[in-house]
mmCIF file of the N, C-alpha and C atoms, coordinates in Angstrom:
data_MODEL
# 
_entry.id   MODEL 
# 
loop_
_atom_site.group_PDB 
_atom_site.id 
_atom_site.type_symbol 
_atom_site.label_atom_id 
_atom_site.label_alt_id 
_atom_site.label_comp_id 
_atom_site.label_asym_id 
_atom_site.label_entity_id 
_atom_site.label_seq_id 
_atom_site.pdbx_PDB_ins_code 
_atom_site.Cartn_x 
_atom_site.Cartn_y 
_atom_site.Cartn_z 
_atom_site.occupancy 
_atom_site.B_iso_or_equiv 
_atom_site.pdbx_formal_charge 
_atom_site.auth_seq_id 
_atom_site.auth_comp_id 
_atom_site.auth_asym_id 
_atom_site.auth_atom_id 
_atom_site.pdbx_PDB_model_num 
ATOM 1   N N  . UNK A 1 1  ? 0.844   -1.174 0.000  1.00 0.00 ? 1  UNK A N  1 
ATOM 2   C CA . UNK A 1 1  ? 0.000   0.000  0.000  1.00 0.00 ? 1  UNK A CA 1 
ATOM 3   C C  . UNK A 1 1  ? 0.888   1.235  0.000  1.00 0.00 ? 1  UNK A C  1 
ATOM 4   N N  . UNK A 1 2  ? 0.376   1.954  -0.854 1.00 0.00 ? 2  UNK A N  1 
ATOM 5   C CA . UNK A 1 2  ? 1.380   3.201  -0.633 1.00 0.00 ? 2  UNK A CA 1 
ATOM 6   C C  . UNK A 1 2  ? 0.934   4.231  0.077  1.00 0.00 ? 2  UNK A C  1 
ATOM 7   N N  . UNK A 1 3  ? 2.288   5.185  1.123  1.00 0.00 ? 3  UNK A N  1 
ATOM 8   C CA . UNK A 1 3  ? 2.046   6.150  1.842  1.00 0.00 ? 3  UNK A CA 1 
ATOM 9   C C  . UNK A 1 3  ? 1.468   7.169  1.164  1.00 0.00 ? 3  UNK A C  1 
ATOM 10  N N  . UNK A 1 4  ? 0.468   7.948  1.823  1.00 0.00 ? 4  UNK A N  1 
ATOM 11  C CA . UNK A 1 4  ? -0.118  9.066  1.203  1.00 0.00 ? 4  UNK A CA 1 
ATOM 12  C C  . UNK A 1 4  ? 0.134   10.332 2.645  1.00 0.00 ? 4  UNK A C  1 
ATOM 13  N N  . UNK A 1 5  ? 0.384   11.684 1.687  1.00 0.00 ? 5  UNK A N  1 
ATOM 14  C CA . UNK A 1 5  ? 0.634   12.837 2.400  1.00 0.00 ? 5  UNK A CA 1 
ATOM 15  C C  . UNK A 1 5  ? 2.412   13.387 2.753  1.00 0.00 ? 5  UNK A C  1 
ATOM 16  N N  . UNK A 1 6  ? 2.866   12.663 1.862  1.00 0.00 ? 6  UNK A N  1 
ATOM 17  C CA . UNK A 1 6  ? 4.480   12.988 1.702  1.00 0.00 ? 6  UNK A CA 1 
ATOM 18  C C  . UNK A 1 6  ? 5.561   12.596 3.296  1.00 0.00 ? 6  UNK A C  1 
ATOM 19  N N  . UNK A 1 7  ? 6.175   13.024 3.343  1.00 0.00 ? 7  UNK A N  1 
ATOM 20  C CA . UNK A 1 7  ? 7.103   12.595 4.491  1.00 0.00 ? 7  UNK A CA 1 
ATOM 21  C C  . UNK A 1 7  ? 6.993   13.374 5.300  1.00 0.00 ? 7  UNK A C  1 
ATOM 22  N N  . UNK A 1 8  ? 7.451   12.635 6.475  1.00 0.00 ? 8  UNK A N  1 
ATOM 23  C CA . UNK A 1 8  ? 7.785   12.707 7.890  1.00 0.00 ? 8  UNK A CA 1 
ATOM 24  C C  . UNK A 1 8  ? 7.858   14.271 8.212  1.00 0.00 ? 8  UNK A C  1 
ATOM 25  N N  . UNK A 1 9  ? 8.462   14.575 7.837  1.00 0.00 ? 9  UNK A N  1 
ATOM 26  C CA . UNK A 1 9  ? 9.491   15.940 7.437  1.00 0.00 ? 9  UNK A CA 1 
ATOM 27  C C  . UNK A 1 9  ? 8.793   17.316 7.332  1.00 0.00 ? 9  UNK A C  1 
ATOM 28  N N  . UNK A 1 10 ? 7.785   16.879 5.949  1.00 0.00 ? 10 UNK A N  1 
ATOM 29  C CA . UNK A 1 10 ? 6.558   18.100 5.499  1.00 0.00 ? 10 UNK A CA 1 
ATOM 30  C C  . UNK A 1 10 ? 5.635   17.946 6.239  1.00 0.00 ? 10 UNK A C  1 
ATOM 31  N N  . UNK A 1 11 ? 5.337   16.982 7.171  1.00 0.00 ? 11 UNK A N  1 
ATOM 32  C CA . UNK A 1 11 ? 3.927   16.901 8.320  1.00 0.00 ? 11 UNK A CA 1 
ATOM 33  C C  . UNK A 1 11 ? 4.014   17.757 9.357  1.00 0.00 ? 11 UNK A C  1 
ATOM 34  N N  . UNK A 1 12 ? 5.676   17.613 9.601  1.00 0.00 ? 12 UNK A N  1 
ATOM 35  C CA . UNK A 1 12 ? 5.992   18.463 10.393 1.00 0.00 ? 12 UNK A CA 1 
ATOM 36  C C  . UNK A 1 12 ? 5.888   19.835 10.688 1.00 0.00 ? 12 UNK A C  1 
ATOM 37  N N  . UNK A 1 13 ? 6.760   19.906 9.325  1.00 0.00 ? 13 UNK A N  1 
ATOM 38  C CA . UNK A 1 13 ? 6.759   21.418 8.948  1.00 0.00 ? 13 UNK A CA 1 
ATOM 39  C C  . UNK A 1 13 ? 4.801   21.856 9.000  1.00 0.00 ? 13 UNK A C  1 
ATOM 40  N N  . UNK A 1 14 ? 4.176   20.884 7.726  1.00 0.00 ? 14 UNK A N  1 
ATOM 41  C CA . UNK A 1 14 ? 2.954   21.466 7.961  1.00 0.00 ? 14 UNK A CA 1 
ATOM 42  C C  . UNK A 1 14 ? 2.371   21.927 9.232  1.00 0.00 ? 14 UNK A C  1 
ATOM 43  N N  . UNK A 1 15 ? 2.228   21.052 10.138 1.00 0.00 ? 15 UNK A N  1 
ATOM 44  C CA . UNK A 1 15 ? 1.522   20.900 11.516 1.00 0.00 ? 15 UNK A CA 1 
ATOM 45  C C  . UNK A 1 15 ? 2.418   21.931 12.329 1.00 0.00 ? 15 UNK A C  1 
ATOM 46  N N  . UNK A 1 16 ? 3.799   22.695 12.818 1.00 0.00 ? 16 UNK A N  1 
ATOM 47  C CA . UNK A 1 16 ? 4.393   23.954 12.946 1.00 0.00 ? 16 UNK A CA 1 
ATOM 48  C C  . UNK A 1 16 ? 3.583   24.720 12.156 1.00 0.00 ? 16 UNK A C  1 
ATOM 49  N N  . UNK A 1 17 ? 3.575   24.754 11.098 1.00 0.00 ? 17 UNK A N  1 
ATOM 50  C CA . UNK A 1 17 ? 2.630   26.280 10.655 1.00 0.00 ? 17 UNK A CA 1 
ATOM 51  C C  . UNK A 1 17 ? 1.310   26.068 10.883 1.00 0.00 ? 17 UNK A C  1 
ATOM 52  N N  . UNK A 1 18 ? 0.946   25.509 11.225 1.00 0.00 ? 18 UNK A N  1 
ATOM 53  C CA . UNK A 1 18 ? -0.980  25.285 11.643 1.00 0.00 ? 18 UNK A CA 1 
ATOM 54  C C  . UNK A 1 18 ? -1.194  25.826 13.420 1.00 0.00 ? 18 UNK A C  1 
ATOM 55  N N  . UNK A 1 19 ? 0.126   25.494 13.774 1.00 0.00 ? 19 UNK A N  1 
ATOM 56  C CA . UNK A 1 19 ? -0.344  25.505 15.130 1.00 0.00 ? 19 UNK A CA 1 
ATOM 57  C C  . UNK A 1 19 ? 0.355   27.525 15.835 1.00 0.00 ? 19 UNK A C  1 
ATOM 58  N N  . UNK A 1 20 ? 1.570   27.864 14.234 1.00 0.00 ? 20 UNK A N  1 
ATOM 59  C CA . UNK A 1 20 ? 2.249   29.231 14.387 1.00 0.00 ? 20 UNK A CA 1 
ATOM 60  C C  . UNK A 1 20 ? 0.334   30.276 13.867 1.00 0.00 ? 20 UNK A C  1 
ATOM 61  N N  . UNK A 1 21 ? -0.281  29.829 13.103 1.00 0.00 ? 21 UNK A N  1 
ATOM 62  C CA . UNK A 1 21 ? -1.394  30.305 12.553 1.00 0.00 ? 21 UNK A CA 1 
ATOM 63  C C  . UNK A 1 21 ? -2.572  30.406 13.842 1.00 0.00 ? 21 UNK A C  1 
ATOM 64  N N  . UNK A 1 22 ? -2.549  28.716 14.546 1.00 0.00 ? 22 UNK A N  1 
ATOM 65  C CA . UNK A 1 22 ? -3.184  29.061 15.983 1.00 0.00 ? 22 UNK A CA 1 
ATOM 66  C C  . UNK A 1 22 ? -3.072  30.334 16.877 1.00 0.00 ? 22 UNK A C  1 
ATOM 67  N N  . UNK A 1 23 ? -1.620  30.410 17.205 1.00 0.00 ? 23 UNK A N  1 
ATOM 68  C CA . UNK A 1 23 ? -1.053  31.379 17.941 1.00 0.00 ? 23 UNK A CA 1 
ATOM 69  C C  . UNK A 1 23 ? -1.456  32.690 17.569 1.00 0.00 ? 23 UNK A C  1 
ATOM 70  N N  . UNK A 1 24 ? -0.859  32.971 16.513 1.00 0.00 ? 24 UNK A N  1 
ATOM 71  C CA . UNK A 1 24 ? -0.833  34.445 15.529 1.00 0.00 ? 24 UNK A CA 1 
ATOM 72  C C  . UNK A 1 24 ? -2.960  34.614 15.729 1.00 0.00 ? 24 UNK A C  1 
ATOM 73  N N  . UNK A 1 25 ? -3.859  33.814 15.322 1.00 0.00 ? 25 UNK A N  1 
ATOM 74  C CA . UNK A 1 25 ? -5.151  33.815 15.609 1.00 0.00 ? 25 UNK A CA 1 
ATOM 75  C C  . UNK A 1 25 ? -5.263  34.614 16.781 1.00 0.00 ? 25 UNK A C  1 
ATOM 76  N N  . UNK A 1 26 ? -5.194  33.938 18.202 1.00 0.00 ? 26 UNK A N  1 
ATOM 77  C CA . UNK A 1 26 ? -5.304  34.065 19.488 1.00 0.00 ? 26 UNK A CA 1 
ATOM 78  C C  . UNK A 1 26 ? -4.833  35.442 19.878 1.00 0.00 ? 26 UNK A C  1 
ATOM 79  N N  . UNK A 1 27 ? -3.208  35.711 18.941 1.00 0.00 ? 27 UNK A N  1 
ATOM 80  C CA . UNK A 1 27 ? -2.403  36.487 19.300 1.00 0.00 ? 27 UNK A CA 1 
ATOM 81  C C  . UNK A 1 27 ? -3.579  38.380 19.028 1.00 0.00 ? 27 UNK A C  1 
ATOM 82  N N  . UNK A 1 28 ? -3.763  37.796 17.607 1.00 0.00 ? 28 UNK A N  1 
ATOM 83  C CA . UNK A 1 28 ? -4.777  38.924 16.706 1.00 0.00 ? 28 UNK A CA 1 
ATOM 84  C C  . UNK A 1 28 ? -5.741  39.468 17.327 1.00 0.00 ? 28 UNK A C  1 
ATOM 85  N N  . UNK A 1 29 ? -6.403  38.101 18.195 1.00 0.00 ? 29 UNK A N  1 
ATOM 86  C CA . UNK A 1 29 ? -8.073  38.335 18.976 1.00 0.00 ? 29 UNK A CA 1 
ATOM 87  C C  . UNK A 1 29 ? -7.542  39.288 20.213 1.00 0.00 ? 29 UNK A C  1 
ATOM 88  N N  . UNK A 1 30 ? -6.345  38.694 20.891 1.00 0.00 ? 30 UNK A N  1 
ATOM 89  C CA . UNK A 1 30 ? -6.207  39.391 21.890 1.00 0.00 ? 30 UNK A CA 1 
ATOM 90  C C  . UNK A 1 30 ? -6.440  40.702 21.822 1.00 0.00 ? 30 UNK A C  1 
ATOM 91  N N  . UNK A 1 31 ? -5.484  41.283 20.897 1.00 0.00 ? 31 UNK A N  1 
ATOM 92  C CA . UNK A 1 31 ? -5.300  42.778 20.367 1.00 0.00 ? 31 UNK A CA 1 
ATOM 93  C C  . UNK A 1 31 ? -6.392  43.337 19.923 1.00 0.00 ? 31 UNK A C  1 
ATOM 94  N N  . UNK A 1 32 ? -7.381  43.222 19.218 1.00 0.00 ? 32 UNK A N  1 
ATOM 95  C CA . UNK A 1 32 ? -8.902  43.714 18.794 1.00 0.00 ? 32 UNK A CA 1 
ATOM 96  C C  . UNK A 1 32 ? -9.771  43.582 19.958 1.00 0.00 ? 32 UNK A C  1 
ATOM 97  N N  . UNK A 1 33 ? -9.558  42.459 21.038 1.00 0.00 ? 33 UNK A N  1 
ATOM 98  C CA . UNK A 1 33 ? -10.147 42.654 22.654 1.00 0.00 ? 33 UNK A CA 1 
ATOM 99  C C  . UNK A 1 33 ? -9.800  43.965 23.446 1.00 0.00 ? 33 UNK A C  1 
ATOM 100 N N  . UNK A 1 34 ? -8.697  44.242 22.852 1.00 0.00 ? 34 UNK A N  1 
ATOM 101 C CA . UNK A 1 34 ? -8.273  45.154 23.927 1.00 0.00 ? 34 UNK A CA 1 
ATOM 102 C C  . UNK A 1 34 ? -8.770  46.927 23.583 1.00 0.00 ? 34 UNK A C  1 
ATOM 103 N N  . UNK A 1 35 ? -8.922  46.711 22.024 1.00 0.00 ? 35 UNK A N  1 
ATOM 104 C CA . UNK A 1 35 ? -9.372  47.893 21.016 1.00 0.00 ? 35 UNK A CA 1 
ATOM 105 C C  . UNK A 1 35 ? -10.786 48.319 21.645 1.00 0.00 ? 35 UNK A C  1 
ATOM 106 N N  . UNK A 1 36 ? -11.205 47.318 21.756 1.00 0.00 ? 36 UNK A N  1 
ATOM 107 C CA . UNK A 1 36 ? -13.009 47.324 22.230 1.00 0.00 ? 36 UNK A CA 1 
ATOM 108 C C  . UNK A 1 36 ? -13.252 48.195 23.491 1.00 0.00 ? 36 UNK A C  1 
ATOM 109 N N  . UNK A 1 37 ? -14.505 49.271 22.975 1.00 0.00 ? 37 UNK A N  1 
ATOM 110 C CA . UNK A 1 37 ? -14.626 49.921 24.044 1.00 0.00 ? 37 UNK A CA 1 
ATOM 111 C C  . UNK A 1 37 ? -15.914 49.494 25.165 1.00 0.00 ? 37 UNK A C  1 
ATOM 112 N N  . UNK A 1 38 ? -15.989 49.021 26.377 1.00 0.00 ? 38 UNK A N  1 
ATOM 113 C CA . UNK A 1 38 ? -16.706 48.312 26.717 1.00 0.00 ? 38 UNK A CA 1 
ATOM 114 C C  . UNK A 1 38 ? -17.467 48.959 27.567 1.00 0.00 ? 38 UNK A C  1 
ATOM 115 N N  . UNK A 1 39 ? -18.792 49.182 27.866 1.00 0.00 ? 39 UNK A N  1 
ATOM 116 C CA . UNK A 1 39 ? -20.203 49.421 28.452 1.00 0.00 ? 39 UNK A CA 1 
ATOM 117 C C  . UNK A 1 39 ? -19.624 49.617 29.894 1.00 0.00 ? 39 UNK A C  1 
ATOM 118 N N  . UNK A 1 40 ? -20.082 50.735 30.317 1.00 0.00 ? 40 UNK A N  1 
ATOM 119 C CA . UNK A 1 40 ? -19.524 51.286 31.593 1.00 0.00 ? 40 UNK A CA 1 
ATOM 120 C C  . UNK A 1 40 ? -21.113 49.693 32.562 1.00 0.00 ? 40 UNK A C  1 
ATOM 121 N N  . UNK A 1 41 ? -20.549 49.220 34.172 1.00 0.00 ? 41 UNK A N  1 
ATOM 122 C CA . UNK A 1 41 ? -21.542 48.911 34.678 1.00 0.00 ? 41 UNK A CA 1 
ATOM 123 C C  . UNK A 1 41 ? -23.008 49.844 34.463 1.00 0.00 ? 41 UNK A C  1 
ATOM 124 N N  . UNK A 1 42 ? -22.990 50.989 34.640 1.00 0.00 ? 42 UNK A N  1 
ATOM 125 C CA . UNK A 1 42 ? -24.560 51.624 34.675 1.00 0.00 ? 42 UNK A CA 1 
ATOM 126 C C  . UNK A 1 42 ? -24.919 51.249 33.530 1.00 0.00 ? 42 UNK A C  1 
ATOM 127 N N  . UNK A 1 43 ? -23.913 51.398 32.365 1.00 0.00 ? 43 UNK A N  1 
ATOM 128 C CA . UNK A 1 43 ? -25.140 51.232 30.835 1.00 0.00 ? 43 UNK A CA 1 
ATOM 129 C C  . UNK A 1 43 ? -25.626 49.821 30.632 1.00 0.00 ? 43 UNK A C  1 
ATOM 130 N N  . UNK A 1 44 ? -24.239 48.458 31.214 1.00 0.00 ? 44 UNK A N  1 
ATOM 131 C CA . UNK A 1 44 ? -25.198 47.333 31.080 1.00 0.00 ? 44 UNK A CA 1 
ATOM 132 C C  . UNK A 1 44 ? -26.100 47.321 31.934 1.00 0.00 ? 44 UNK A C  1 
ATOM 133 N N  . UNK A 1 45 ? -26.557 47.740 33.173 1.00 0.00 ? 45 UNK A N  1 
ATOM 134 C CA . UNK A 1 45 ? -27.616 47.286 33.896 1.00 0.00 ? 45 UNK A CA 1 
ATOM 135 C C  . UNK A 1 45 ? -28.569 47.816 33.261 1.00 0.00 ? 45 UNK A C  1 
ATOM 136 N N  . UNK A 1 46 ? -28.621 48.965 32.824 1.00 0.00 ? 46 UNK A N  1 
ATOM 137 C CA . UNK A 1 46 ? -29.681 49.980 32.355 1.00 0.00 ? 46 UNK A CA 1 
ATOM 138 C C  . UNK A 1 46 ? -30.220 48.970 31.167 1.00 0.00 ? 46 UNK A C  1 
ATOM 139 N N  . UNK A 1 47 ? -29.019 48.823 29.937 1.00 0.00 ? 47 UNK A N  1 
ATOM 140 C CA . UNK A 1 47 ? -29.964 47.893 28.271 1.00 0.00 ? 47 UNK A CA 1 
ATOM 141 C C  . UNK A 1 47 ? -30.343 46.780 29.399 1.00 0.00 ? 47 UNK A C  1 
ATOM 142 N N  . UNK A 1 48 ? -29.722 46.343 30.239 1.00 0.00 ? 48 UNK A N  1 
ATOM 143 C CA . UNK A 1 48 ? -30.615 44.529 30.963 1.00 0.00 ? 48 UNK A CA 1 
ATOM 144 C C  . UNK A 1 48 ? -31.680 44.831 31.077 1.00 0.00 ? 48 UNK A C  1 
ATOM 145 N N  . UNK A 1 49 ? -32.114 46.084 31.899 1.00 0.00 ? 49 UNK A N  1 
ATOM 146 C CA . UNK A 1 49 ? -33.256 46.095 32.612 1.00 0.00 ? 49 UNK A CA 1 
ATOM 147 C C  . UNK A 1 49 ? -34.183 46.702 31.154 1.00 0.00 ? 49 UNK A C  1 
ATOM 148 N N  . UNK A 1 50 ? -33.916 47.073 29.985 1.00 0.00 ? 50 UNK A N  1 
ATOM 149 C CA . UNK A 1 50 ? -34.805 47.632 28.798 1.00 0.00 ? 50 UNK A CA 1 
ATOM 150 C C  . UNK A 1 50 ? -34.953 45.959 28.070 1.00 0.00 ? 50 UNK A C  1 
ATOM 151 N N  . UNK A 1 51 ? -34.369 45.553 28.358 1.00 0.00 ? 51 UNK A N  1 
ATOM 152 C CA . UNK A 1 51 ? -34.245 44.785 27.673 1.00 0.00 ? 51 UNK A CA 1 
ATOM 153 C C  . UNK A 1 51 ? -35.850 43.613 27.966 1.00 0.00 ? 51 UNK A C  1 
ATOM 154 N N  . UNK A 1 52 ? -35.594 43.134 29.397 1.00 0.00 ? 52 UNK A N  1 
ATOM 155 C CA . UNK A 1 52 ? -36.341 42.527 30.171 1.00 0.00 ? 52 UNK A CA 1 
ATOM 156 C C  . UNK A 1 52 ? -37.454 43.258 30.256 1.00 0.00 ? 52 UNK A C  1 
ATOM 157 N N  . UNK A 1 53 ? -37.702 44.731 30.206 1.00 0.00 ? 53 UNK A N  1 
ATOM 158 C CA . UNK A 1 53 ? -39.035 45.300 30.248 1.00 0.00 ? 53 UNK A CA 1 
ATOM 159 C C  . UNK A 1 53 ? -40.055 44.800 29.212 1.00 0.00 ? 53 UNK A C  1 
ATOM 160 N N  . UNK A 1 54 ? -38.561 45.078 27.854 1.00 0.00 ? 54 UNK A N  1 
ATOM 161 C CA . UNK A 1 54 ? -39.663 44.881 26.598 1.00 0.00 ? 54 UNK A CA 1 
ATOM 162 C C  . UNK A 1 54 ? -40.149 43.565 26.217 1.00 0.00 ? 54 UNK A C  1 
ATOM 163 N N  . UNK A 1 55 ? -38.952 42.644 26.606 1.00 0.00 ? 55 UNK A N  1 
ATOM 164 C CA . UNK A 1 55 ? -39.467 41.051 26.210 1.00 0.00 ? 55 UNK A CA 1 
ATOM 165 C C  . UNK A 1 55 ? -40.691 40.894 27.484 1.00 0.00 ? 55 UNK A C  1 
ATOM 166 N N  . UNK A 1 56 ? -40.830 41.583 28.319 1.00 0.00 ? 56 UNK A N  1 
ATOM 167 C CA . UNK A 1 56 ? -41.979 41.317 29.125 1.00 0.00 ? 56 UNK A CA 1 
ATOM 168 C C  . UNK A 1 56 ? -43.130 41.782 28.369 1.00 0.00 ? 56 UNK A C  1 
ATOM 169 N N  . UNK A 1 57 ? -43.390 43.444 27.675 1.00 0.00 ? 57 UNK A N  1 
ATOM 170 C CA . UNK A 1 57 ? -44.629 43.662 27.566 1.00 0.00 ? 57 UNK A CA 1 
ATOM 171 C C  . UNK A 1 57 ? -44.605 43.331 26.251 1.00 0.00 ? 57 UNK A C  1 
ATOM 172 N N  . UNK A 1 58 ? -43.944 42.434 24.931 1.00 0.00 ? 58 UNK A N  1 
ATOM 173 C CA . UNK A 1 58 ? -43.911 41.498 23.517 1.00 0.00 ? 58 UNK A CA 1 
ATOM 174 C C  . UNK A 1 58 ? -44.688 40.435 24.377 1.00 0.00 ? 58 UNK A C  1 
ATOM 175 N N  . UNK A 1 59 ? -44.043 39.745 25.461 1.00 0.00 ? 59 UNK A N  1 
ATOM 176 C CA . UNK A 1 59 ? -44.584 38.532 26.099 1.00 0.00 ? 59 UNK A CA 1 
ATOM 177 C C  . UNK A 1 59 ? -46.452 38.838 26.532 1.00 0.00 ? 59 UNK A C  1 
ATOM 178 N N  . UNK A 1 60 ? -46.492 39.669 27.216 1.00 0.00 ? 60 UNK A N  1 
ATOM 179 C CA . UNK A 1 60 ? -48.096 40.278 27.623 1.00 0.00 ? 60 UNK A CA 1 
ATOM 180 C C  . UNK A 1 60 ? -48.921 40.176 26.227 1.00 0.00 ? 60 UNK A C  1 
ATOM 181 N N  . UNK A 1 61 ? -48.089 41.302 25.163 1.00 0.00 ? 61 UNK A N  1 
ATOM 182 C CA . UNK A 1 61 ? -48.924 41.517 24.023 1.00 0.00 ? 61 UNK A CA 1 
ATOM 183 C C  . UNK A 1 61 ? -49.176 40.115 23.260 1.00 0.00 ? 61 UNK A C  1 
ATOM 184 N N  . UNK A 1 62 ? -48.598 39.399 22.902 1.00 0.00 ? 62 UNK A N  1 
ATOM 185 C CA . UNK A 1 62 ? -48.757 38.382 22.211 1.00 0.00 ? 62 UNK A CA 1 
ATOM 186 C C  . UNK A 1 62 ? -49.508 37.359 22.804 1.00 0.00 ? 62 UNK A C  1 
ATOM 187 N N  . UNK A 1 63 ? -49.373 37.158 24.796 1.00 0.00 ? 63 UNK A N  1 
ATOM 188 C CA . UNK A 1 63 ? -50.508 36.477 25.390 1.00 0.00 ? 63 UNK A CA 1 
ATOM 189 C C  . UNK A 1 63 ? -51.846 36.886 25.257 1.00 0.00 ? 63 UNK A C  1 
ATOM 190 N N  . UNK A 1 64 ? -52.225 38.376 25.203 1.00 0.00 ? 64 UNK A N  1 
ATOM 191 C CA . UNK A 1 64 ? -53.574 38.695 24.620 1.00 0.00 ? 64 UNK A CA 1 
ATOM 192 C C  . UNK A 1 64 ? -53.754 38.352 23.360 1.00 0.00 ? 64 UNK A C  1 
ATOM 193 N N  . UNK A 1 65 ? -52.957 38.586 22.714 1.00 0.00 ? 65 UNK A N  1 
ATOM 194 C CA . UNK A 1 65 ? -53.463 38.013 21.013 1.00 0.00 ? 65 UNK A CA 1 
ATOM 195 C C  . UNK A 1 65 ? -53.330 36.481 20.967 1.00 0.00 ? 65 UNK A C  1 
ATOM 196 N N  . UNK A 1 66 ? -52.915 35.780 21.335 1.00 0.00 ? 66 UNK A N  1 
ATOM 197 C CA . UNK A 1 66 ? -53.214 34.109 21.749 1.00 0.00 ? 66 UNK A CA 1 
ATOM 198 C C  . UNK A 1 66 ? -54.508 34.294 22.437 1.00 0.00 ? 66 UNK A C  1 
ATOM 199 N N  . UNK A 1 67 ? -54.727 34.682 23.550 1.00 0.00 ? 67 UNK A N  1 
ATOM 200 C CA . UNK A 1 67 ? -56.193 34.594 24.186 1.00 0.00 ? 67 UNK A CA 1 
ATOM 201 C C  . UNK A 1 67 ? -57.386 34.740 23.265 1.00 0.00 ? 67 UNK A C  1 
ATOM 202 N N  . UNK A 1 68 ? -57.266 35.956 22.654 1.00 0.00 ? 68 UNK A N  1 
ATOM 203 C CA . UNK A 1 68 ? -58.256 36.729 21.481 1.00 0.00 ? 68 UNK A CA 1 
ATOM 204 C C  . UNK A 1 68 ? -58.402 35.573 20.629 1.00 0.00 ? 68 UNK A C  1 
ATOM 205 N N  . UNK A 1 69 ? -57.300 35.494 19.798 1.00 0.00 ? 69 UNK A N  1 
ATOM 206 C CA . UNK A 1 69 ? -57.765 34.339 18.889 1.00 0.00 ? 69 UNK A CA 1 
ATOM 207 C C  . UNK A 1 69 ? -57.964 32.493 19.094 1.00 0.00 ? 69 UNK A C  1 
ATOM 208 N N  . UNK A 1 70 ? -57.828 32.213 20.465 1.00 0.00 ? 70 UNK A N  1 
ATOM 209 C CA . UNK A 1 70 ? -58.642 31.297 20.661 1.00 0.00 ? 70 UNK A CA 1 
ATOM 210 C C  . UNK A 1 70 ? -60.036 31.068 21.108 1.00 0.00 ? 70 UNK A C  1 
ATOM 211 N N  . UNK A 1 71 ? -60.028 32.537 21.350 1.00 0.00 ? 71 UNK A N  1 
ATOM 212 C CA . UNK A 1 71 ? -61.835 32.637 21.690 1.00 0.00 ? 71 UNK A CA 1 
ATOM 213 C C  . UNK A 1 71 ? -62.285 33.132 20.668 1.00 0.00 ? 71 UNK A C  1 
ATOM 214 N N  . UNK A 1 72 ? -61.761 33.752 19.566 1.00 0.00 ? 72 UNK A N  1 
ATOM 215 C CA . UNK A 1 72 ? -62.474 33.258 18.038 1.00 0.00 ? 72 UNK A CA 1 
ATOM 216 C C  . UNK A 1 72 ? -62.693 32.338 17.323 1.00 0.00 ? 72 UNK A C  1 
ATOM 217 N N  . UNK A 1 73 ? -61.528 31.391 17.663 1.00 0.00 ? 73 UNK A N  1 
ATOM 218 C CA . UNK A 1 73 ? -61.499 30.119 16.935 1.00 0.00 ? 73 UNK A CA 1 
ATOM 219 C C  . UNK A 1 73 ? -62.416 29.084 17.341 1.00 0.00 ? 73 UNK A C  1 
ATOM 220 N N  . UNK A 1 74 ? -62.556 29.360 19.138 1.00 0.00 ? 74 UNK A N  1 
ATOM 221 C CA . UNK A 1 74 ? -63.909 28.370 19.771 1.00 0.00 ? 74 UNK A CA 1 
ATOM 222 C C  . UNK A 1 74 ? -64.701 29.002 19.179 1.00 0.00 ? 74 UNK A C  1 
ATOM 223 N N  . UNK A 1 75 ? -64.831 30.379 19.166 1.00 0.00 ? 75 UNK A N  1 
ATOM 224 C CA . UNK A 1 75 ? -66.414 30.828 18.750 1.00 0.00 ? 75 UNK A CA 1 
ATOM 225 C C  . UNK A 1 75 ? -67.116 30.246 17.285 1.00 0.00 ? 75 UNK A C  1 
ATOM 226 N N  . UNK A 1 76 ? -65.768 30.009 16.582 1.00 0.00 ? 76 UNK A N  1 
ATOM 227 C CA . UNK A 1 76 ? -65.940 30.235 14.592 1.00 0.00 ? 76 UNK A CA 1 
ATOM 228 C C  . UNK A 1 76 ? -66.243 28.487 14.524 1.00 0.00 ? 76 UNK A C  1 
ATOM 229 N N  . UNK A 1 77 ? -65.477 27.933 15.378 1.00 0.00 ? 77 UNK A N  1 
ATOM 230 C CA . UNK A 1 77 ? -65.963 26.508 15.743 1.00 0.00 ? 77 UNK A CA 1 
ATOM 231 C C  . UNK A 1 77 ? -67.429 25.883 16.259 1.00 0.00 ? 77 UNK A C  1 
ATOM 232 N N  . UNK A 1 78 ? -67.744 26.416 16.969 1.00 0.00 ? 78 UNK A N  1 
ATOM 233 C CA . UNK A 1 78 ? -69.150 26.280 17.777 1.00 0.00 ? 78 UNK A CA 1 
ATOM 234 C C  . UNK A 1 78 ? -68.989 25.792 18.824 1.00 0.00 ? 78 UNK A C  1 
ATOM 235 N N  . UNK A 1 79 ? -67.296 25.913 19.467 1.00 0.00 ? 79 UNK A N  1 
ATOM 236 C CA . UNK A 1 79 ? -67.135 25.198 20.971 1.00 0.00 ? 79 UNK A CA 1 
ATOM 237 C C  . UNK A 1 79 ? -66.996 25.757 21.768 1.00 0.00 ? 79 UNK A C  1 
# 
């Protein structure tokens, strides 16, 4: 059977530059982490709490319109 993927040698080499490309990755993210300007505590609590208001009154609104239209649908039914 013959070897496939060349020698010993170029796996090497390959697998060194896969893992120098890992690094250099990690290395990159670090640096664009650090660029980032990040949400003082007051402003995240503040979007949390807008946040949670609104998925509350989407949640309310859409439970009345579920209610509504199952008491049309019994009604349009005859049940």
């Amino acid at each position: 059977m013959a070897r496939q993927g060349g020698s010993p040698t170029t796996s090497r080499v390959a697998t060194a530059g896969q893992r120098l490309l890992q690094w250099r990755f990690f290395a990159e993210t670090w640096a664009e982490l650090k660029k980032v300007t990040w949400p003082s505590r007051e402003d995240t609590l503040r979007l949390t709490i807008a946040v949670i208001a609104l998925s509350a009154v989407v949640g309310i609104a859409l439970g009345i319109i579920d209610l509504v239209f199952s008491f049309l649908a019994r009604f349009a039914l005859g049940g």
